[in-house]
N, C-alpha and C positions, 0 to 999 in steps of 0.2 A: 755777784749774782747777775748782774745789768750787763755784764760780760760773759757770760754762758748763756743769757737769754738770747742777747743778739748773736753767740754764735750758730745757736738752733735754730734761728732764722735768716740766718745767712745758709746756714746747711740745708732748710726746709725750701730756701728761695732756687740754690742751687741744684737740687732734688727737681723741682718743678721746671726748670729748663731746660735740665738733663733729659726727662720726660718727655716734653712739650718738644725737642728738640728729635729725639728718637722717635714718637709717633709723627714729627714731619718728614723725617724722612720715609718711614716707612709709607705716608699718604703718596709721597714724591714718587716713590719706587710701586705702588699701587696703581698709581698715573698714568705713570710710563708705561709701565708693564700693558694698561690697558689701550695707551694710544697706539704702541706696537702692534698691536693684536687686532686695532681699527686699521693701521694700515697694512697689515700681514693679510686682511681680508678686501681692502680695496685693489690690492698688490695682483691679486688670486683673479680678482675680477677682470682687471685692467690684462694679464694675461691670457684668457679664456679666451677672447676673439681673437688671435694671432696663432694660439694654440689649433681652434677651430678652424683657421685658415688654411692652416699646414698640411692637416689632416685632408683639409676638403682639396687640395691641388694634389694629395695621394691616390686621390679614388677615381675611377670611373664614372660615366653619367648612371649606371643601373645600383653603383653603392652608393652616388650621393642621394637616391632618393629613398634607398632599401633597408643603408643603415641609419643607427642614432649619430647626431652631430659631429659627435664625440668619442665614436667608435673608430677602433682600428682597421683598415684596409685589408681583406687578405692577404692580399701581394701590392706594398707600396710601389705605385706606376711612377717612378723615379722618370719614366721618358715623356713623361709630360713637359717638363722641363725642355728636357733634349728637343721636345719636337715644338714647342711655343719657341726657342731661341733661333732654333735653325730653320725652320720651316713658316712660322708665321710673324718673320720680320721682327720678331721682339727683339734681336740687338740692335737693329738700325731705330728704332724706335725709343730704347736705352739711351745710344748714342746721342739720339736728337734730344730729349729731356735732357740730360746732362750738358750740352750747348749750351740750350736757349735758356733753361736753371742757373749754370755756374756764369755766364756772359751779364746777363740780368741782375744777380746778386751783385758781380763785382760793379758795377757801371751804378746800381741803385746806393751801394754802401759806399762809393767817391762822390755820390752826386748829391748825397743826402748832408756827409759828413763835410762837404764843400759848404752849403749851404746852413747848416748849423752854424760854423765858424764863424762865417760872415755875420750870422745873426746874434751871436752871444761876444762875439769878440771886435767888432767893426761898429761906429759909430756914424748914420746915416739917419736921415730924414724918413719917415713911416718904415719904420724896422718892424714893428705888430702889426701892420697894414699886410708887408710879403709875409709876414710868419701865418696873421689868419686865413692868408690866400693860399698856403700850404695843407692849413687844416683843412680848409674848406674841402679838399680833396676827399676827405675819406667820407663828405657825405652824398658825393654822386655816388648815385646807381651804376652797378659796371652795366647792366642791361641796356640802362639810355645812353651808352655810349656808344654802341654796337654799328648801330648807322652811320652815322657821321663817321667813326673810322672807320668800317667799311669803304665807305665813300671815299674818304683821303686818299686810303692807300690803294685807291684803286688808280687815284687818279695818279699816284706817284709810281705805279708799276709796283707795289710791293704786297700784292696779294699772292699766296703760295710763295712767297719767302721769308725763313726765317729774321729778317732784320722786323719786321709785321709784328713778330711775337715779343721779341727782347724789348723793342721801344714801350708795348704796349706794357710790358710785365715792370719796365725800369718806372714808367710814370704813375704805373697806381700803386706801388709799394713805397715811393718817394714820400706822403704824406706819413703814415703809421712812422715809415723808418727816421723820417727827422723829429717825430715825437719822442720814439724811444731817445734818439741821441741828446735832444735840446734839453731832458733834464740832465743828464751825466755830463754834459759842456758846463750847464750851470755852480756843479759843485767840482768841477775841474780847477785847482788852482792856477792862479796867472803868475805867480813868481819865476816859476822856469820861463815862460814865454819872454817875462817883462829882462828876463839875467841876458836871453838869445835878441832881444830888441839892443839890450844896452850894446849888447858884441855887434851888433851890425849884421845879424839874420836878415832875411826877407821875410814877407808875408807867406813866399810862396816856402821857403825852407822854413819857416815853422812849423805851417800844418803839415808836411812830408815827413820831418826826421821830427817834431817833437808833440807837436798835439795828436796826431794818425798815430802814432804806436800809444802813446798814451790812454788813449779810446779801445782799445784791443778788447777789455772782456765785453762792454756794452755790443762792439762790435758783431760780438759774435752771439749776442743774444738777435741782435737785429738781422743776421747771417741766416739763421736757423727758424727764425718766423718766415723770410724771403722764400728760402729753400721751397717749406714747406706749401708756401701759397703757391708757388711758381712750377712746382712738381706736382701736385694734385690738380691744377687749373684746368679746366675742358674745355668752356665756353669759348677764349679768346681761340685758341686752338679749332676748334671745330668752325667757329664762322670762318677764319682768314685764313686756314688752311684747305687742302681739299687734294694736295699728291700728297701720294702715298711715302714717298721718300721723303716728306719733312714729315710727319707725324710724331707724336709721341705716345706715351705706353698710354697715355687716358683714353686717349684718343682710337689709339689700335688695337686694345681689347675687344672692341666691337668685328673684328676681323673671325672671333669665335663665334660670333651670334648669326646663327642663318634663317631662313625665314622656316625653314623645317625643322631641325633641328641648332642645339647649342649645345658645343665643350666646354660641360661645366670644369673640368677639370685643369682642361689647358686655361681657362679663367683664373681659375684658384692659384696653378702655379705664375702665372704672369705678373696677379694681384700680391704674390709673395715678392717675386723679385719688384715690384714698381717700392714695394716697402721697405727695401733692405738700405737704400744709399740714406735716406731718412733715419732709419735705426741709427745707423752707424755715426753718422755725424753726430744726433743727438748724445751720442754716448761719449762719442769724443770729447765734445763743447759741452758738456752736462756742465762741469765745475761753472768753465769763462760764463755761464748763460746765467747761474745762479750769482754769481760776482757782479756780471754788469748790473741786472735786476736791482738787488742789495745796494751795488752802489748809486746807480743811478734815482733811488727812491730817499736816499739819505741827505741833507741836508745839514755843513757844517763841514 
């Protein structure tokens, strides 16, 4: 009897986690189902202004103001395009963001990850002293800096030259970008470093062939924050430059603006192409950007 009793309560225990087991998945799969469906509508939203963009560098000034947002063009004016690339300098414009953008990243992400190294792998007297005098960076104002460089490079002769722009873009994203890096150095192991010390490496061939590739996805999360400040940036732009032939797209969209009239249209398409080298990279580095993130916030 003591043994049929406890087998109905083994079968009744079994029953209830059978249950308890199937109503959580089914909670799990209710879950889902709904966080999908939160971001199936954040997804919808996030593309709506890229959508509205496209459309609006299709139209004319008399359909951006006549139709709805979100209306279709009678005739998409495809030579808005043609005539913003060829006619109002939007490639040399192109051209000059992708400079002073790709020269800046690469110069910020050796100069940041130079200086990392040193800080987390080098043994030196006030080591937190240089690291808070890196942070300290990101708490000037870019506005209170405007004068005084001004002033510098005037007196260096680098006013209306690109070197103005790169120096300026490589020093204020050197703070942010040796944050991102200094924690992924942190849980970077030293084993390989200490195996290339024991072979009789150098300082200077470790960081090159073995800590620098090893940094790769952080790299590329810090790659695509740079990009993105160094390709949207006006301000340093508009005060230090002032020819025409260094300009970049931020800056010479304003070439549509007349004091009569303004081509909303050639705006729209210029504002499409200033977006696409962004897209694209983002899409590329999506994975590396989530990796370095992930790994850089882990610990162990």
């Amino acid at each position: 009897m003591r043994n049929e009793a406890l087998t109905e309560k083994q079968t009744a225990l079994a029953r209830r986690k059978a249950a308890e087991q199937s109503k959580g998945k089914v909670r799990h799969k209710i879950s889902m189902t709904l966080l999908y469906i939160v971001l199936a509508i954040v997804g919808v939203f996030q593309i709506f202004p890229l959508v509205w963009l496209v459309l609006f560098s299709l139209k004319n000034n008399q359909e951006v103001f006549e139709l709805s947002p979100f209306a279709l063009p009678a005739t998409p004016r495809w030579e808005n395009y043609v005539r913003v690339w060829t006619e109002g300098n939007i490639s040399l414009y192109f051209f000059n963001s992708v400079i002073y953008t790709g020269s800046a990243v690469i110069l910020t992400l050796l100069f940041a990850s130079m200086a990392t190294f040193a800080l987390t792998r080098m043994k030196f007297k006030k080591k937190s002293l240089f690291l808070g005098l890196f942070m300290v960076g990101l708490m000037i104002p870019v506005h209170s800096t405007l004068i005084p460089l001004f002033d510098t490079f005037s007196k260096l002769d680098l006013i209306n030259h690109p070197l103005s722009i790169i120096i300026t873009y490589t020093a204020f994203n050197l703070p942010i970008t040796i944050m991102i890096l200094y924690g992924f150095y942190q849980v970077l192991p030293h084993e390989v470093e200490e195996a290339a010390i024991m072979d009789g490496a150098s300082v200077h061939r470790i960081f090159f062939r073995i800590t620098l590739p090893m940094t790769a996805p952080v790299l590329a999360t810090a790659a695509i924050i740079n990009m993105i400040y160094n390709w949207n940036e006006f301000v340093f732009i508009n005060t230090f430059i002032s020819a025409d032939n260094f300009k970049t797209l931020t800056v010479g969209i304003q070439n549509f603006i007349g004091q009569y009239s303004t081509d909303w249209g050639a705006i729209g398409a210029t504002l499409v192409i200033s977006i696409l080298p962004i897209l694209i990279a983002f899409i590329f580095l999506s994975d590396r950007i989530v990796e370095g993130i992930s790994a850089g916030s882990v610990k162990g």
